[in-house]
C-alpha positions as CSV (number, residue, x, y, z in Angstrom):
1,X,-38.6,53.4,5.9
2,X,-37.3,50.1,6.0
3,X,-34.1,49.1,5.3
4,X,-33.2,45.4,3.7
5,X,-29.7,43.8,3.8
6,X,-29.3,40.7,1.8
7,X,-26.5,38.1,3.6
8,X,-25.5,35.3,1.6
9,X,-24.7,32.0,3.4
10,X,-22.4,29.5,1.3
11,X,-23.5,26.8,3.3
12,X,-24.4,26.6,7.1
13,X,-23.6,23.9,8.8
14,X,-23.5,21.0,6.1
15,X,-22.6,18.2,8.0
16,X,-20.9,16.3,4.5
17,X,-18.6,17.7,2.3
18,X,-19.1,19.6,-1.0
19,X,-17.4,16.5,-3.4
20,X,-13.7,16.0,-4.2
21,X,-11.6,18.4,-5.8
22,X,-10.7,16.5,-9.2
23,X,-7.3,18.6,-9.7
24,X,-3.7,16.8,-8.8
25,X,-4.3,17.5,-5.5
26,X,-7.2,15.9,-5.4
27,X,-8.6,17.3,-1.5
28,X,-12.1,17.0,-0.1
29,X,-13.2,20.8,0.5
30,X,-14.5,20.3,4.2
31,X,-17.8,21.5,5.8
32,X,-18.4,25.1,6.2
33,X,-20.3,26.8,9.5
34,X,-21.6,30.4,9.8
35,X,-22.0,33.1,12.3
36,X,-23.8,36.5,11.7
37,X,-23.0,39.4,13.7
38,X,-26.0,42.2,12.9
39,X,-25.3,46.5,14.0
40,X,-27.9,48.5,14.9
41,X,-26.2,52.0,13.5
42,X,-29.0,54.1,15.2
43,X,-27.9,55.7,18.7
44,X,-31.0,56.6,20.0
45,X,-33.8,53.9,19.3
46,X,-33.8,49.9,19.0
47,X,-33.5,48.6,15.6
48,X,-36.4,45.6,15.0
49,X,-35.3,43.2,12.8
50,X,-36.4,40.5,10.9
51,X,-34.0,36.9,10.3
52,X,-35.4,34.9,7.1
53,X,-33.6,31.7,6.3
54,X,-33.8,30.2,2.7
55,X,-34.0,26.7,1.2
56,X,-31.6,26.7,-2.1
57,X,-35.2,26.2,-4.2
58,X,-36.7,29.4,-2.5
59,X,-38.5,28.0,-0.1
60,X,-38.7,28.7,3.7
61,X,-36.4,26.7,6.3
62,X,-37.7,25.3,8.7
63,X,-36.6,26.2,12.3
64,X,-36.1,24.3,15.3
65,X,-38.6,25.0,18.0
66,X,-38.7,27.4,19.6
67,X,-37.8,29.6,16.4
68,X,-40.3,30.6,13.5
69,X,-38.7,31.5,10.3
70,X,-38.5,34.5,10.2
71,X,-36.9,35.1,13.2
72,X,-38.1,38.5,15.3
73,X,-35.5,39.7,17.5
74,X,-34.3,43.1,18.6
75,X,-30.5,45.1,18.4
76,X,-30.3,47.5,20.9
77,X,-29.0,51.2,20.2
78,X,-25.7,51.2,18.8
79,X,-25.1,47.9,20.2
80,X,-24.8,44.6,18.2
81,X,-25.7,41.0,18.0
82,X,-24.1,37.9,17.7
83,X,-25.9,34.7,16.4
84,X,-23.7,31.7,16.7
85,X,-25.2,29.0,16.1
86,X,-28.0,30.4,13.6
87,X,-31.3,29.1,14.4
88,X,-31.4,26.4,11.8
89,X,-30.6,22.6,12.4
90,X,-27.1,21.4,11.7
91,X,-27.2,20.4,7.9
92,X,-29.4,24.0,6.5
93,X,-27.3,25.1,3.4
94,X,-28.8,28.3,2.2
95,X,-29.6,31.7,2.1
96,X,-30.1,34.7,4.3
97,X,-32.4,37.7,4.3
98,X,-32.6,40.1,7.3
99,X,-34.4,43.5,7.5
100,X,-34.4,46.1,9.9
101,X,-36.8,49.4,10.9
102,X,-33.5,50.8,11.8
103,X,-30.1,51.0,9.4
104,X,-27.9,48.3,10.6
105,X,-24.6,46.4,9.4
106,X,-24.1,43.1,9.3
107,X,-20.9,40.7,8.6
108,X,-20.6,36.7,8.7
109,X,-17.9,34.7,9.4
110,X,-17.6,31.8,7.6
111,X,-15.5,28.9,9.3
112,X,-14.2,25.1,7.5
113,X,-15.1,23.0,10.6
114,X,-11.6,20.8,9.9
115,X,-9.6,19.6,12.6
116,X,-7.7,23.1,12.6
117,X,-10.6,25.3,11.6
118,X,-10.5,27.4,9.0
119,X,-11.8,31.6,9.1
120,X,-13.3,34.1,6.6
121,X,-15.6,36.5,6.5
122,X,-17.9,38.5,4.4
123,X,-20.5,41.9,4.4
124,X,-24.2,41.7,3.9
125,X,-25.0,43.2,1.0
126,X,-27.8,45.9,1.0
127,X,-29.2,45.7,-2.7
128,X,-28.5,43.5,-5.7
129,X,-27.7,44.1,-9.4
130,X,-28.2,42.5,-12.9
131,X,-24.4,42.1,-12.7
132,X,-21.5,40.4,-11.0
133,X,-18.4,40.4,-11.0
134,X,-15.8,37.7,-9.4
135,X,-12.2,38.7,-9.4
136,X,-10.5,36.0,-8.2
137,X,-11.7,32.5,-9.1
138,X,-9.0,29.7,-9.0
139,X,-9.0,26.0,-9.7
140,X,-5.3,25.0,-9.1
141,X,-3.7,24.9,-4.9
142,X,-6.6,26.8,-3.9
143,X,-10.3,25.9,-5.5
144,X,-13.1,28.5,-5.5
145,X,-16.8,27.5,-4.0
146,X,-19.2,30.8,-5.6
147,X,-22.5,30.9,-4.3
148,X,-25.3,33.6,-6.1
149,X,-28.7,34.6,-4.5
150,X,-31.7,35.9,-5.9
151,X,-32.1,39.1,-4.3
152,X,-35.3,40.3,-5.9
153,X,-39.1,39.5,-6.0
154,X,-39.1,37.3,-8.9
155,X,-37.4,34.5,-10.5
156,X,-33.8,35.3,-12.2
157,X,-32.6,34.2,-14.8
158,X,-28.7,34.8,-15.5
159,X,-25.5,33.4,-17.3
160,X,-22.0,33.1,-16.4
161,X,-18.8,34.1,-18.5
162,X,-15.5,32.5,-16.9
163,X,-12.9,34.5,-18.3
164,X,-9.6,33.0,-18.2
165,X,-6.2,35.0,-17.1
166,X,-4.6,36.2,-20.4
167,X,-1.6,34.7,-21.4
168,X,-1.9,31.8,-18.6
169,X,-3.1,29.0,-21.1
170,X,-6.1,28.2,-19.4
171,X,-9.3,26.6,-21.2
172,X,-12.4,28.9,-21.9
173,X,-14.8,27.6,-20.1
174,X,-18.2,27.4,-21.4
175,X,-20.8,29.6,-20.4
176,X,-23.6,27.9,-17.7
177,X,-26.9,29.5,-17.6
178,X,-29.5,29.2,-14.2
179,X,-32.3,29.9,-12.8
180,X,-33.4,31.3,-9.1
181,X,-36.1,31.5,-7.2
182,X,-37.0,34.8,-4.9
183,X,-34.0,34.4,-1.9
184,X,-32.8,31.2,-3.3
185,X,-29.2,30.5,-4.1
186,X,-27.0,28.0,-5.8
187,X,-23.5,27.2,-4.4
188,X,-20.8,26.5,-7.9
189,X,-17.7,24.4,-6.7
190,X,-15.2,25.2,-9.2
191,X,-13.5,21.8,-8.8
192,X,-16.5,20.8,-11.5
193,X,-15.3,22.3,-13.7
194,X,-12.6,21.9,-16.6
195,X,-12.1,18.5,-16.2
196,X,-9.1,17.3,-14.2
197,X,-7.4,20.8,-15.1
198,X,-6.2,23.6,-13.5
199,X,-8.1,27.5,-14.3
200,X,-7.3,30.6,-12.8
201,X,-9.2,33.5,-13.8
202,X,-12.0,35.6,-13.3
203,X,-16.0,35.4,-14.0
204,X,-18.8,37.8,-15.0
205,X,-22.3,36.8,-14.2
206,X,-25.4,39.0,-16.0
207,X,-28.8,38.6,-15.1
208,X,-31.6,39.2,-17.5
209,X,-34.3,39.0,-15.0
210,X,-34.6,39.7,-11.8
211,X,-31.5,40.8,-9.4
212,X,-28.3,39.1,-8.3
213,X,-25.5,39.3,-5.0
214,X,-22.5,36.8,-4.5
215,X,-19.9,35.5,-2.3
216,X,-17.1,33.5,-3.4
217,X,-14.5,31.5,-0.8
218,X,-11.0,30.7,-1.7
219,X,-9.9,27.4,-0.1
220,X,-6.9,25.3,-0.1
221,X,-7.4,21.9,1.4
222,X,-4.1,20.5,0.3
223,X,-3.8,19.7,3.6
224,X,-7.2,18.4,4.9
225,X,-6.7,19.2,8.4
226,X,-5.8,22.8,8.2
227,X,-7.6,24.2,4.8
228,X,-7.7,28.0,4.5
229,X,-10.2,30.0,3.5
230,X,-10.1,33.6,1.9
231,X,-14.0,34.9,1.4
232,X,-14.9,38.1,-0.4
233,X,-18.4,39.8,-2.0
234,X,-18.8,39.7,-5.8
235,X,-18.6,43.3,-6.9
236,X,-21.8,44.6,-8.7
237,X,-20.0,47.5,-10.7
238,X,-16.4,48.7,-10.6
239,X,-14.8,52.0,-10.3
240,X,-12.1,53.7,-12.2
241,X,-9.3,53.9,-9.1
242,X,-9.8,51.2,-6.7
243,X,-7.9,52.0,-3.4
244,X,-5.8,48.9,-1.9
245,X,-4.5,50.0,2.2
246,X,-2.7,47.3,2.9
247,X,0.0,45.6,0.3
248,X,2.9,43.7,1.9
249,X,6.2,41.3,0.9
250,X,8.4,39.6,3.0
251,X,6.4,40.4,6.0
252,X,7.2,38.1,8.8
253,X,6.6,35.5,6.4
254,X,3.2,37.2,5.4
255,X,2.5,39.0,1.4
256,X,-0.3,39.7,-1.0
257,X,-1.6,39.1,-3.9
258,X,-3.4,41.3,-6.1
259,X,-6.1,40.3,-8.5
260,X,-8.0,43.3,-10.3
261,X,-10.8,42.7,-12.9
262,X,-11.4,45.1,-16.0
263,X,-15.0,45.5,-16.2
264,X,-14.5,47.4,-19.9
265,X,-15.9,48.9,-22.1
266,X,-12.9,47.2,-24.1
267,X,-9.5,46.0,-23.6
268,X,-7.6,48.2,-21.4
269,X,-4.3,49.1,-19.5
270,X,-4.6,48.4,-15.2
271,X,-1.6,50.3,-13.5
272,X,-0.6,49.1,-9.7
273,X,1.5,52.1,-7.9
274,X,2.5,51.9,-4.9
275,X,2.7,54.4,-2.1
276,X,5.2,53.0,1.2
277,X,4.4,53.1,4.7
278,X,6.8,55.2,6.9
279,X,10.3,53.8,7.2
280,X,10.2,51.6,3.6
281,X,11.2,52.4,0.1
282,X,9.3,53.8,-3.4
283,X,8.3,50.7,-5.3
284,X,8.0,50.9,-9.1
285,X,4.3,50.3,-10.9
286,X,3.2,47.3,-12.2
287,X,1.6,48.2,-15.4
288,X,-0.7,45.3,-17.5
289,X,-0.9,46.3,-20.9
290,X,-3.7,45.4,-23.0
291,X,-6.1,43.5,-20.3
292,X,-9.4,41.7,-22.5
293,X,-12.9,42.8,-21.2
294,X,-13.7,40.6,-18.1
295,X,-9.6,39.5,-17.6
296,X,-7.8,40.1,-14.1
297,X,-4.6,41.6,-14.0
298,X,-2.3,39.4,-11.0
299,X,0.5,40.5,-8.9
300,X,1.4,38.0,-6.2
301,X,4.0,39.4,-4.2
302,X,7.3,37.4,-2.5
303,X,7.1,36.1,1.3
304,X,10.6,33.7,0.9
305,X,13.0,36.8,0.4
306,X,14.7,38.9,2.9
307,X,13.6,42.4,1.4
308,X,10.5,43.8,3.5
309,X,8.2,46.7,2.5
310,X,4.9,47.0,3.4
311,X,2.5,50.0,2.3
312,X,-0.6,50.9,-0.1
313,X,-1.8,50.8,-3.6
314,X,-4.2,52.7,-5.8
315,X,-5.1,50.9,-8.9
316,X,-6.0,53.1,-12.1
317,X,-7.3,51.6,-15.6
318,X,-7.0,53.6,-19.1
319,X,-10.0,54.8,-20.7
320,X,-13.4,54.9,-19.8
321,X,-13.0,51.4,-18.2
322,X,-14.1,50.3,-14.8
323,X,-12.0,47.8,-12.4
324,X,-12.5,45.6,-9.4
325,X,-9.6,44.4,-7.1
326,X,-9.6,42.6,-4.6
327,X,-6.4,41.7,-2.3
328,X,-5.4,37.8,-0.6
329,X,-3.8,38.3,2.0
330,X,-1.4,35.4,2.7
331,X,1.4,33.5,5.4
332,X,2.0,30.1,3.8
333,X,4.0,28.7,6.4
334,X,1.1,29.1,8.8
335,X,-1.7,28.0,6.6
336,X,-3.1,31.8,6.9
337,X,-5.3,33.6,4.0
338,X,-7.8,36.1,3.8
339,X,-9.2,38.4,1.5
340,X,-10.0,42.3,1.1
341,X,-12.2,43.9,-1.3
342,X,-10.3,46.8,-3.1
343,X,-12.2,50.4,-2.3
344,X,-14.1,52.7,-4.6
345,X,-13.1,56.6,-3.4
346,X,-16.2,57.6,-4.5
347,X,-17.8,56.0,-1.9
348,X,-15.8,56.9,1.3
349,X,-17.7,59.5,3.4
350,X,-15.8,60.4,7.2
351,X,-17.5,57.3,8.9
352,X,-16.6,54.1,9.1
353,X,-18.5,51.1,10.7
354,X,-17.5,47.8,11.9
355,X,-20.1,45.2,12.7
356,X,-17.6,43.0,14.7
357,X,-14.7,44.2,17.2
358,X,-12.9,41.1,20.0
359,X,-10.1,41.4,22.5
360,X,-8.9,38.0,24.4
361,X,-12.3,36.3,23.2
362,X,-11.8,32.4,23.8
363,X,-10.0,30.9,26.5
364,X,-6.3,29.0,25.7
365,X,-6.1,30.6,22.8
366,X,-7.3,34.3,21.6
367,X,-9.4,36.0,19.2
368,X,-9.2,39.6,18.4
369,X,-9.3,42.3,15.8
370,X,-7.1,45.4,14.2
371,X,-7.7,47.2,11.9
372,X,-6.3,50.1,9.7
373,X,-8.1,53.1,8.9
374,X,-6.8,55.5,5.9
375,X,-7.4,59.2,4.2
376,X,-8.5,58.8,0.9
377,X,-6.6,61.6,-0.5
378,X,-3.3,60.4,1.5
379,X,-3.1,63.1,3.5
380,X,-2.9,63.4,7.6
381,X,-6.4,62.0,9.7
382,X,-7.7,62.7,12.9
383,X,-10.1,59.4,13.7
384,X,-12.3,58.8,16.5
385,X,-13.3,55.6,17.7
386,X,-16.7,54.4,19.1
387,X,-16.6,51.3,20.8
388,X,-20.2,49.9,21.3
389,X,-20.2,46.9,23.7
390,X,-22.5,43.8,23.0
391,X,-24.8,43.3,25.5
392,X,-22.7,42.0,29.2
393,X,-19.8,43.9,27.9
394,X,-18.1,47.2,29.5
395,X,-18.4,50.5,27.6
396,X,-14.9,51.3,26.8
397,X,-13.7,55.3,26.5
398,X,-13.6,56.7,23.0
399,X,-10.2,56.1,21.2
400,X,-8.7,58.8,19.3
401,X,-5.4,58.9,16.9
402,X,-3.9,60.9,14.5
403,X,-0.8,62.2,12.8
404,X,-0.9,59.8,9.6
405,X,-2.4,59.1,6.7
406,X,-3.2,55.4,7.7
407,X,-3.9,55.1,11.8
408,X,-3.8,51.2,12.8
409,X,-6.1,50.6,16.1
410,X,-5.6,47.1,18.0
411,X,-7.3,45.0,20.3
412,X,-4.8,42.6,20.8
413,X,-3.3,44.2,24.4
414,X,-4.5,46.7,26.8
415,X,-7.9,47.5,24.6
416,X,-10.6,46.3,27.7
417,X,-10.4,46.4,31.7
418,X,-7.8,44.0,32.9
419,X,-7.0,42.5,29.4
420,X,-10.6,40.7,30.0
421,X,-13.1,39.2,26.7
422,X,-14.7,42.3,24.9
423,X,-17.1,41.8,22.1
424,X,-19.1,44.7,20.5
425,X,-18.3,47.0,17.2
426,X,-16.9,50.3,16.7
427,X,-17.8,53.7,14.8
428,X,-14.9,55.8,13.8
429,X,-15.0,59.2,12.8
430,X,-12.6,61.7,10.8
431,X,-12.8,64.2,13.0
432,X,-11.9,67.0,10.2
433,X,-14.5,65.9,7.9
434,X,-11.9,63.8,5.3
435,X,-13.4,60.8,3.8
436,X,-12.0,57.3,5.1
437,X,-11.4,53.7,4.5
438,X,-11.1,50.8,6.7
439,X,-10.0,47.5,7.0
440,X,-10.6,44.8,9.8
441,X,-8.2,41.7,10.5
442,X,-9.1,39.0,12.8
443,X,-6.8,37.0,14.2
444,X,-5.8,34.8,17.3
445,X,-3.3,34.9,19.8
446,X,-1.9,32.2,22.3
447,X,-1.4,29.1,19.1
448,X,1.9,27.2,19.4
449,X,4.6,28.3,17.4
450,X,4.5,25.5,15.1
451,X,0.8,25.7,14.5
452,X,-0.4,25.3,11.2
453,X,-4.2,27.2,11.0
454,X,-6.2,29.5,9.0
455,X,-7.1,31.7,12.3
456,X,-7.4,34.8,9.8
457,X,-9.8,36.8,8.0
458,X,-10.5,40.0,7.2
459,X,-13.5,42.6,5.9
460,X,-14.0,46.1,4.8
461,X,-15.7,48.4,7.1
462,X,-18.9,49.9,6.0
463,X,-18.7,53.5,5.2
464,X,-21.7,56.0,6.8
């Protein structure tokens, strides 16, 4: 049977800039550039896949020779590709569809092509819904650019509710209705909205025809030559815990900030407790009382003070409610964000997948990944790692840790022969059978100490 994966694209490549952001600060959000990196997940047999580009009106893209849209191409067992540049000219805004005879994972990165360049990154999505959710949309330092695809065979028709923060005096935003074609998306810059006013809050988006997947990008472009950019998927139902791995303050300058969305039924109470890493402190809850249907609950965390702690979070709501969280990562001083969806437990299995894994790729300067892999139940794990080298790239041995409840695996140092460039993606395993979570961070080593650049981003693993 075949399997589809829907991508979403913001934009690819736009050469211009997406209009002037009419708040105080007034910034120009800057061009935006993707990559995708596809994961053939069987071991055994090649995975054929399909690459369709869309026009925002539905319509086919046309490809520079010598591509065809779609674009044929093969991922060879366990292995992955990467596809930077895409196969469109430089100016395609649009949509992605790719489909496989094999499973397979896919990720994109999603870079502002300012003078310091700007990362983020964000999972294909497998099926659509008749609903999203947004968590986190914002119209005040940062500015939110949403984008929302068709994902089924005929047009949709949908509405979206903004929902501002309770108790933050923000305007309700009137409800805007559209209209997409099969593939087709359409890109919403929030900076056209509400006037010349600030809005923090978050949005619901129903579909009465036809099926729906989204991607929204946090960017900051007070300074226009190093904007940052925090990316995350639009959540097509919630959960009644949502697990958070990674919550930090005071962290070498770095903290989070938490923004969790009640779905409903009804108004309801969203309770944030915390569980500390080894070596740091109990934290008390943060409890939001009385949370509308649709309305975030915020906890931005300090990175000024001198007190440290770093750790977890599971997020409950009362009732027969459902939540979504997701988690912005964040070092001011270095123009540094990035985003994290929250994690239903339900869905964790003992497998974890990640489309995208670097050590020392570039040449002054670095890129690599980390990432953080946790037991659902908080208890001990025993993980496994896979690593499954892009084609020209060494096979590395099998990794294996344990002894924690969260086990953090780097590429930074000492991951590949001789320090040397390594590209590929990783399968971990719990080797006792426990289900797992996992987060990836890219980052980049080698930058001046004074350098001002959004070199991070981040994206939850697939589970198996």
């Amino acid at each position: 049977m075949k399997k589809i994966f829907s991508i979403l694209l913001l934009v690819v490549f736009l050469l211009g800039s997406l209009g002037h952001i009419t708040e105080v600060k007034a910034a120009t959000i800057p061009a935006y550039e993707s990559s995708i990196q596809i994961q053939n997940l069987d071991p055994l047999e090649v995975a054929h896949i399909s690459i369709t580009y869309y026009n925002p009106d539905g319509s086919l893209a046309t490809l520079p020779s010598p591509y065809t849209n779609p674009v044929a191409d093969t991922v060879q067992p366990g292995s992955s590709n990467t596809y930077l540049p895409i196969h469109p000219n430089a100016g395609f805004r649009g949509s992605v569809v790719v489909s496989s005879d094999k499973q397979i994972a896919i990720i994109s990165n999603l870079t502002i092509a300012a003078t310091n360049r700007a990362l983020g990154t964000y999972t294909g999505i497998a099926t659509g819904g008749t609903t999203l959710f947004f968590p986190l949309i914002d119209k005040r330092n940062n500015v939110s650019v949403f984008s929302i695809q068709n994902t089924s065979d005929v047009t949709a028709n949908y509405v979206i509710d903004f929902v501002p923060v309770p108790d933050g005096g923000y305007a309700d935003i009137p409800n805007v209705s559209g209209s997409l074609e099969p593939g087709a998306a359409a890109t919403y810059n929030m900076a056209d909205y509400n006037g010349a006013n600030p809005w923090l809050g978050s949005i619901k988006v129903t579909a009465s025809t036809g099926t729906l997947a989204g991607v929204a990008s946090n960017v900051n472009a007070t300074v226009p030559a190093s904007p940052t950019n925090g990316v995350y998927n639009a959540f097509g139902s919630g959960s009644s815990v949502s697990i958070l791995p990674l919550i930090m303050e005071n962290n070498n300058g770095n903290r989070t900030g938490t923004s969790c969305q009640n779905l409903g039924p009804g108004a309801a109470t969203i309770t944030m407790s915390y569980t500390p890493s080894e070596g740091f402190p109990a934290r008390p809850a943060d409890v939001f009382e009385n949370v509308p249907e649709n309305g975030i609950a915020v906890k931005v965390l300090d990175y000024l003070g001198t007190t440290k702690w770093i750790g977890g979070a599971t997020v409950t709501v009362s009732g027969s409610a459902k939540i979504a969280c997701v988690v912005n990562q964040t070092r001011p001083a270095k123009k540094n964000s990035n985003l994290y969806e929250g994690f239903n437990p339900d869905a964790a299995t003992d497998t974890v997948v990640m489309p995208l894994i670097m050590s020392k790729n570039g040449s002054t300067t670095k890129t690599f990944t980390a990432f953080s892999v946790a037991s659902v139940d908080g208890t001990n794990i025993n993980v496994t790692c896979d690593w499954k080298p892009s084609e020209g790239f060494a096979d590395i041995p099998n990794t294996t840790k344990s002894g924690a409840a969260v086990l953090v695996f780097s590429q930074q140092v000492g991951f590949s022969p001789s320090n040397t460039r390594w590209i590929g993606s990783a399968v971990c395993t719990e080797n006792t059978g426990k289900a797992i979570l996992a987060v990836v961070n890219q980052s980049r080593e080698g930058l001046p100490a004074n350098y001002q650049r959004d070199v991070t981003s981040a994206y939850d693993a697939f589970n198996q």
